[in-house]
KELUMZA-138810 format. One record per residue (C-alpha): z, y, x; residue number from 1. Coordinates in steps of 0.5 Angstrom, whole numbers. Each point is the difference from the previous one (the first is absolute). Example, Ala and Ser with C-alpha at 12.3 -4.5 7.8 and 13.67 -1.06 7.14 Angstrom:
2
+-------+-------+-------+-----+
:    zz :    yy :    xx :   k :
+-------+-------+-------+-----+
:    16 :    -9 :    25 :   1 :
:    -2 :     7 :     2 :   2 :
+-------+-------+-------+-----+
END
This chain:
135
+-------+-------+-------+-----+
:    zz :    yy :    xx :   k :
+-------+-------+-------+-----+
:   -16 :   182 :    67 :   1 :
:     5 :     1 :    -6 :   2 :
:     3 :    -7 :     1 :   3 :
:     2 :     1 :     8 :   4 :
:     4 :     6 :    -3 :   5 :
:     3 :    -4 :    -4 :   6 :
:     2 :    -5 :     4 :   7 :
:     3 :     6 :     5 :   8 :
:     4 :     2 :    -7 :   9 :
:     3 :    -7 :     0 :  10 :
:     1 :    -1 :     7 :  11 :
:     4 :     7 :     0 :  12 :
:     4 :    -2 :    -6 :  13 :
:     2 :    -6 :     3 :  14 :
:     2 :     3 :     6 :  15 :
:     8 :     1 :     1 :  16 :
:    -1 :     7 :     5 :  17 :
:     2 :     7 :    -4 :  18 :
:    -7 :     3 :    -3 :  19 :
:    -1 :     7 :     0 :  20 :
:    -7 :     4 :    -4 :  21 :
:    -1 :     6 :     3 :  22 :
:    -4 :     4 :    -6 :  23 :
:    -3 :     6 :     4 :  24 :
:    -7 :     3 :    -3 :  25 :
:    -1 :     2 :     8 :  26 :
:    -2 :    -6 :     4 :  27 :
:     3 :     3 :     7 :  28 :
:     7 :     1 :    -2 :  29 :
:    -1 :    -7 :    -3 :  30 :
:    -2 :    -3 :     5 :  31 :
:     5 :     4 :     5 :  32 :
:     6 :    -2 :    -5 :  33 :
:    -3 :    -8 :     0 :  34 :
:     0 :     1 :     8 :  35 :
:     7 :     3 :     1 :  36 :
:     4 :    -6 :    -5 :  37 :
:    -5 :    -6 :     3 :  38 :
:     2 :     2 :     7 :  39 :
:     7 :     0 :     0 :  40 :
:     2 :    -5 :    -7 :  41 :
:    -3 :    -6 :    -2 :  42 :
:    -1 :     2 :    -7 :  43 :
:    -8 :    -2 :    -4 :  44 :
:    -2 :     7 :     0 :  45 :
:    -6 :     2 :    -5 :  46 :
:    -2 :     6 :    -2 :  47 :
:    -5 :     3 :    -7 :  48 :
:    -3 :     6 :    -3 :  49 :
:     5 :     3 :    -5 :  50 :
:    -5 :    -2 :    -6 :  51 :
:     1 :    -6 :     4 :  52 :
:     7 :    -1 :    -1 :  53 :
:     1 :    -4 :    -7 :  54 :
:    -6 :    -5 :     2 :  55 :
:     4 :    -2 :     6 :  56 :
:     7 :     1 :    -3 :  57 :
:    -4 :    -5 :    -5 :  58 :
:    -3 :    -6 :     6 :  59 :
:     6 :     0 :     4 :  60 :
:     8 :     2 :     1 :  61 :
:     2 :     5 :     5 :  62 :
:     8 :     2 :     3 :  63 :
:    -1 :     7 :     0 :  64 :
:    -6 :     5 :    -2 :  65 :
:    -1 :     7 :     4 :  66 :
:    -4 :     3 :    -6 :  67 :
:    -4 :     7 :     2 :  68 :
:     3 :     6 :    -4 :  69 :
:    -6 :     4 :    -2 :  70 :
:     5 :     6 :    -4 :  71 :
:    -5 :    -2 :    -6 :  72 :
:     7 :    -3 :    -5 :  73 :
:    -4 :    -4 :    -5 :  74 :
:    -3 :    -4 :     5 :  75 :
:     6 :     0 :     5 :  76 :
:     5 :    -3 :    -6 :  77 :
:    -5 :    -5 :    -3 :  78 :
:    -1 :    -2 :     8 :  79 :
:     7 :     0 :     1 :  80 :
:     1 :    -4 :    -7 :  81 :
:    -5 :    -5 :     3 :  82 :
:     4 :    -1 :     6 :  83 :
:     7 :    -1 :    -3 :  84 :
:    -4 :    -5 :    -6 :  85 :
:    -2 :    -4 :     5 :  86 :
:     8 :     0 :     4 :  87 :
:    -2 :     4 :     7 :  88 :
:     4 :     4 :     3 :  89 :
:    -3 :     7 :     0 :  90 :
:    -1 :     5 :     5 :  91 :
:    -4 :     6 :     0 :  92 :
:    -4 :     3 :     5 :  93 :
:    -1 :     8 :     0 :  94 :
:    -4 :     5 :     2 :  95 :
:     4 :     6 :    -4 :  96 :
:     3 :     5 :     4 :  97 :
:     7 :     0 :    -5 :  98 :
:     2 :    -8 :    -1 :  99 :
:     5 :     4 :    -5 : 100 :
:    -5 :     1 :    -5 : 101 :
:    -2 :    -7 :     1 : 102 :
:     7 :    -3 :     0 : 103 :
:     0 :     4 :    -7 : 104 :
:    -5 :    -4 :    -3 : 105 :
:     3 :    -7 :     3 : 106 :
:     7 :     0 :     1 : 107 :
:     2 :    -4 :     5 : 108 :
:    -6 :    -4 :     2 : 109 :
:    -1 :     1 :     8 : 110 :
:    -5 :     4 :     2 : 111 :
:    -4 :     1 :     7 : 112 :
:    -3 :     6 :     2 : 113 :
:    -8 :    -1 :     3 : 114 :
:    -1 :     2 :     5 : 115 :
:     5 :    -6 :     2 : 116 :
:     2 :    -1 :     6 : 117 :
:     1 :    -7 :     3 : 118 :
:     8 :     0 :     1 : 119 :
:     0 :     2 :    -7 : 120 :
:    -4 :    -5 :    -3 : 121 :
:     4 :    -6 :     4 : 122 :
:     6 :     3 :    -1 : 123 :
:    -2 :     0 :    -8 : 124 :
:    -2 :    -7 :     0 : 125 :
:     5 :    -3 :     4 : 126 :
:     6 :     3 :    -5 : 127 :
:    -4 :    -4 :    -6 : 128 :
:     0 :    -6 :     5 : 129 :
:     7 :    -1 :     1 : 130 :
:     2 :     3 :    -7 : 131 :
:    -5 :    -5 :    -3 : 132 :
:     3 :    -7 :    -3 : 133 :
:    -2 :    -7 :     4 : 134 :
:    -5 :    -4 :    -4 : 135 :
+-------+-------+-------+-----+
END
């Protein structure tokens, strides 16, 4: 089982489409996340568990992370930190009511609001696909 994972980790880095993790702790919104981008974009969408995210930031490269913000700022931070290491672009993805208190805590880094909806999350991505760089 482990080597059909890593040859799926060699094909997605070789693969020149945009690669978005989606690091989301609920499996619904996830999904629903993965759905909405793979529908309209060609993009290589993957998503994890937050405790996840340094594994698989680790076995593959990716565009852009959507990172779940749980207001725990320790662990927000470090995921954060991790994310931009590894040289994506970050998004996060909020349940809070005031994203002013998000925007506190990461300045200028976007931010969704959970629930999203479909327009928003297309629009989103479709912003990071024209301002990103042609490989």
């Amino acid at each position: 089982m482990q080597s059909l994972d890593r040859d799926k980790r060699i094909a997605v880095m070789s693969d020149i489409r945009p690669a978005i993790l989606i690091a989301e702790d609920q499996i619904f919104i996830a999904l629903e996340a993965e759905r909405i981008i793979s529908e309209v974009f060609d993009c290589h969408v993957e998503f994890c568990r937050r405790d996840r995210l340094s594994e698989v930031l680790s076995e593959a490269s990716f565009h852009m992370v959507i990172l779940e913000y749980t207001g725990n700022q320790k662990e927000d931070t470090h995921y954060a930190f991790l994310v931009r290491q590894a040289g994506a672009e970050l998004v996060l993805l909020s349940a809070v009511n005031d994203l002013a208190d998000v925007s506190l805590t990461f300045p200028s880094i976007p931010m969704i609001k959970k629930p999203f909806n479909e327009a928003e999350l297309r629009d989103f991505v479709s912003g990071f696909l024209l301002r990103r760089e042609p490989i």
